[in-house]
N, C-alpha and C positions, 0 to 999 in steps of 0.2 A: 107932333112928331116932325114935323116940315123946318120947325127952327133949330133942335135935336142935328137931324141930318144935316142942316146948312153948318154947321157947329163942326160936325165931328168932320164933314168933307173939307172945310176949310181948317180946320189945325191938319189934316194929313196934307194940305198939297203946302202948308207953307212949312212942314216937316222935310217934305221933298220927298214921301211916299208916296204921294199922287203929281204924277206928270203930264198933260195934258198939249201945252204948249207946244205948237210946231208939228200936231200928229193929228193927220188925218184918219175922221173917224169912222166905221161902213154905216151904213143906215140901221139904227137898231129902231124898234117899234116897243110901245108900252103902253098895255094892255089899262085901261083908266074906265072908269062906271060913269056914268052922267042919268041921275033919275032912272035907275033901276035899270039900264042898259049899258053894254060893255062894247068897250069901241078899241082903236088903237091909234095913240098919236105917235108923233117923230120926235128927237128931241126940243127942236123948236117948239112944241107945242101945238103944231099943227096934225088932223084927222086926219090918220092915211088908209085909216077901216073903219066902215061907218058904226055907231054904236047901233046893232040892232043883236047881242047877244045876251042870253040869259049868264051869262058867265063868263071868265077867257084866262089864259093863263099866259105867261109868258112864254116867248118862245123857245126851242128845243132842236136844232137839229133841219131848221129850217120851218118849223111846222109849231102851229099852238093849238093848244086844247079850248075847245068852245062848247057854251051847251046849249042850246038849241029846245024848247019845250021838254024839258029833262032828260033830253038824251046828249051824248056825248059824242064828238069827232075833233077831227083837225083841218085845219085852213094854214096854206103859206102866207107870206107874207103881203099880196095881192088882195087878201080876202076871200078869194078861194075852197071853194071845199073841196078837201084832197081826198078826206077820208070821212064819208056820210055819217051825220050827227046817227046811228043807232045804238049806242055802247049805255047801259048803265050806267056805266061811271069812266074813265077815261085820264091818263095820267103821262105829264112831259116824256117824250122821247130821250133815252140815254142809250148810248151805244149802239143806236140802231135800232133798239126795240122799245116797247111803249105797252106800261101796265092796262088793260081793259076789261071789264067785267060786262057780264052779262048774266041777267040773274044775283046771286048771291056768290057766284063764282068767278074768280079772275085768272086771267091768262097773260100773253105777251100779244103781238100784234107787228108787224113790219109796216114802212112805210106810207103801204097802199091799203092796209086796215086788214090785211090776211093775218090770222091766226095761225104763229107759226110755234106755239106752246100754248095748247089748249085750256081752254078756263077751267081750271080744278082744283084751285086754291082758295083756300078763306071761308067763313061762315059768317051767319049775320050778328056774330055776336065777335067776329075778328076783322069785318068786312071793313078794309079789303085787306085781299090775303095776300098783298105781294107788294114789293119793294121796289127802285128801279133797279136796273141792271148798274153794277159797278166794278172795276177791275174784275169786268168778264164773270162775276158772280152776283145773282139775286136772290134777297131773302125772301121764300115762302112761305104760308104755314098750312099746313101740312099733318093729318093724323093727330091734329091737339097743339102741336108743338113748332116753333118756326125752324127752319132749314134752309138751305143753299140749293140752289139749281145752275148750271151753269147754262149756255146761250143753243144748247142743244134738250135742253131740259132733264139732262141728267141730274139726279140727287148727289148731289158731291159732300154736304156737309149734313148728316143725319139731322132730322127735326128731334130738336132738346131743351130748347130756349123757350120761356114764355115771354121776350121780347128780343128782337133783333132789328138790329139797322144795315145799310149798307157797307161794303167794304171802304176804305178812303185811306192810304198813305201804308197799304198794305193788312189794315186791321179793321174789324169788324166790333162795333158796339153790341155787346148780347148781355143777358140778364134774366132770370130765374126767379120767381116768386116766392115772398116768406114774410117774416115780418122778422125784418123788413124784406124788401124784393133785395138783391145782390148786381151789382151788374162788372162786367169789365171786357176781354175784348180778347176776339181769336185771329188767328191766323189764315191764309189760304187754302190751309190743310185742316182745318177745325180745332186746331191747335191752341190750347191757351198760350197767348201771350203773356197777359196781364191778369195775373188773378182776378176773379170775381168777389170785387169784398166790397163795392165801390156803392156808397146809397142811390148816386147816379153817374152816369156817363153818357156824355156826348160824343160822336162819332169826331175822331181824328183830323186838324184839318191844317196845310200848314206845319207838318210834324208834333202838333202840341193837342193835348183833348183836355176838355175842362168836366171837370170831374166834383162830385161831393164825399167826402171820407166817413165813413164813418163811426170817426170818434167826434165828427162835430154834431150826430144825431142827439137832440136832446137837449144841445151846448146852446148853436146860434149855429143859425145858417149860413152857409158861408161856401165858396167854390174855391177849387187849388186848379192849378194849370199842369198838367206829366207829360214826358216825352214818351218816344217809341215802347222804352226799355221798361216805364213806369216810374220812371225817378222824378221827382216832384219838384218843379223847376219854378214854380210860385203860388206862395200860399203858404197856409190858407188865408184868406179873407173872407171880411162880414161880407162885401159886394157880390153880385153876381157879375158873373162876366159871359160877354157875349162872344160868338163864333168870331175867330182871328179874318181880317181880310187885309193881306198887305200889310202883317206884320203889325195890325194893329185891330185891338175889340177893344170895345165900348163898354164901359160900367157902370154899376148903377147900385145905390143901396135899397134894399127891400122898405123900407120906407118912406122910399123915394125922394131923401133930401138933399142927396148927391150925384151926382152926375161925374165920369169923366173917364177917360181914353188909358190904356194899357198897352205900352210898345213893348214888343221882343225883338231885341238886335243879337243876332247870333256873331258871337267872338271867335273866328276860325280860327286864331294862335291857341285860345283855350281849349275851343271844343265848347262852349257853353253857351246858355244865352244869359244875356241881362237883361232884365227888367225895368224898365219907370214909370211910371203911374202918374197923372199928367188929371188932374179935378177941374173940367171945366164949368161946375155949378155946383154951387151949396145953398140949403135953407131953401131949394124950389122944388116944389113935389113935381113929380114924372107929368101926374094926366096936366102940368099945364103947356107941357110939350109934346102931348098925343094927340 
């Protein structure tokens, strides 16, 4: 994957989607394993938390999740524990608040590790039962079914979905079980947006979500790219494509013998975006760049 990466970060900055030059960067830390232990270096490469953790994640809000003989907290960027490894389970900071389970049940948690939406969500066969917080809504599940809480732990969006993701660019990834499962995407207000006809969807990112149709079940697998509205802005293709960042995801054929980058440049005289698809490898399978 390390040659992959070096590939895809160097066609964006000499696209001039990645700027670098002349900008001062803040100190960011990354979270790296060395023989079974999890540490954090700088960008230079240098250790600025020693590896003595069973786990770690990146950071969040100031603060990273670490696990500690199978329990769970958070340490700042010092190394630090802010919030004592006791959590089941334990998930990044978003808006202030941070997924925690205890037990078979998960709740929310503030800064200092208070439980400020108590564990009462998820089962061990949904575990864990809660999402982050996102435009000021997180999905639950809740009586069978996932749902919406907002940062007061009111149910704002009835549990009805048998999968949901977070809110992002105002809409919500949801989906419903059958053969096949259906998936597509609500509103603030539990509002369909976007029909539920979709074999899969990814959560919105960028204004664009990559989606699978379901006339291509059967056909050849294959992903399309839709806007807010659902209007189908590319596609379909045999490739998969990955989550947009800067106007640009990375694609790949399901048998791994092409490689290669997909730009969106949005035309504001039109109102559209255009597409180019840009193959930086053929005839090499994936795992020799994992």
């Amino acid at each position: 994957m390390t040659v992959l990466r070096y590939v895809l970060v160097s066609v964006a900055m000499c696209c001039g989607l990645i700027s670098t030059l002349g900008q001062s960067q803040p100190l960011q830390l990354y979270p790296i394993p060395v023989h079974g232990k999890w540490g954090y270096i700088d960008r230079n490469g240098s250790v600025r938390i020693p590896l003595r953790f069973d786990s770690a994640s990146a950071f969040r809000e100031g603060l990273a999740v670490v696990e500690v003989d199978a329990k769970y907290g958070f340490i700042d960027s010092n190394g630090i524990a802010v919030v004592q490894p006791t959590f089941e389970d334990a998930f990044p900071f978003s808006e202030g608040l941070a997924g925690a389970c205890t037990g078979e049940r998960c709740g929310f948690i503030d800064h200092s590790g208070k439980f400020v939406i108590s564990p009462q969500y998820g089962t061990k066969m949904t575990y864990p039962g809660v999402r982050a917080f996102s435009e000021g809504l997180a999905a639950v599940f809740t009586n069978g079914k996932w749902g919406y809480i907002d940062k007061a732990g009111k149910l704002v969006i009835p549990p009805k979905y048998d999968f949901a993701e977070g809110f992002s660019d105002g809409l919500a990834a949801v989906g419903v079980a059958g053969h096949p499962a259906t998936f597509g995407f609500i509103d603030h207000n539990g509002q369909v947006a976007i029909a539920l006809h979709y074999h899969m969807a990814a959560p919105f990112h960028e204004g664009v979500a990559i989606v699978i149709e379901p006339e291509l079940i059967g056909k050849w697998y294959g992903s399309s790219v839709i806007d807010r509205t659902g209007r189908r802005v590319y596609g379909p293709v045999t490739q998969a494509i990955n989550e947009y960042h800067q106007g640009v995801a990375s694609t790949y054929s399901l048998d791994g013998s092409a490689l290669g980058l997909l730009i969106g440049k949005e035309t504001r005289s039109e109102n559209e975006i255009c597409w180019s698809q840009h193959l930086l490898f053929r005839g090499a399978r994936r795992s020799q760049f994992s």
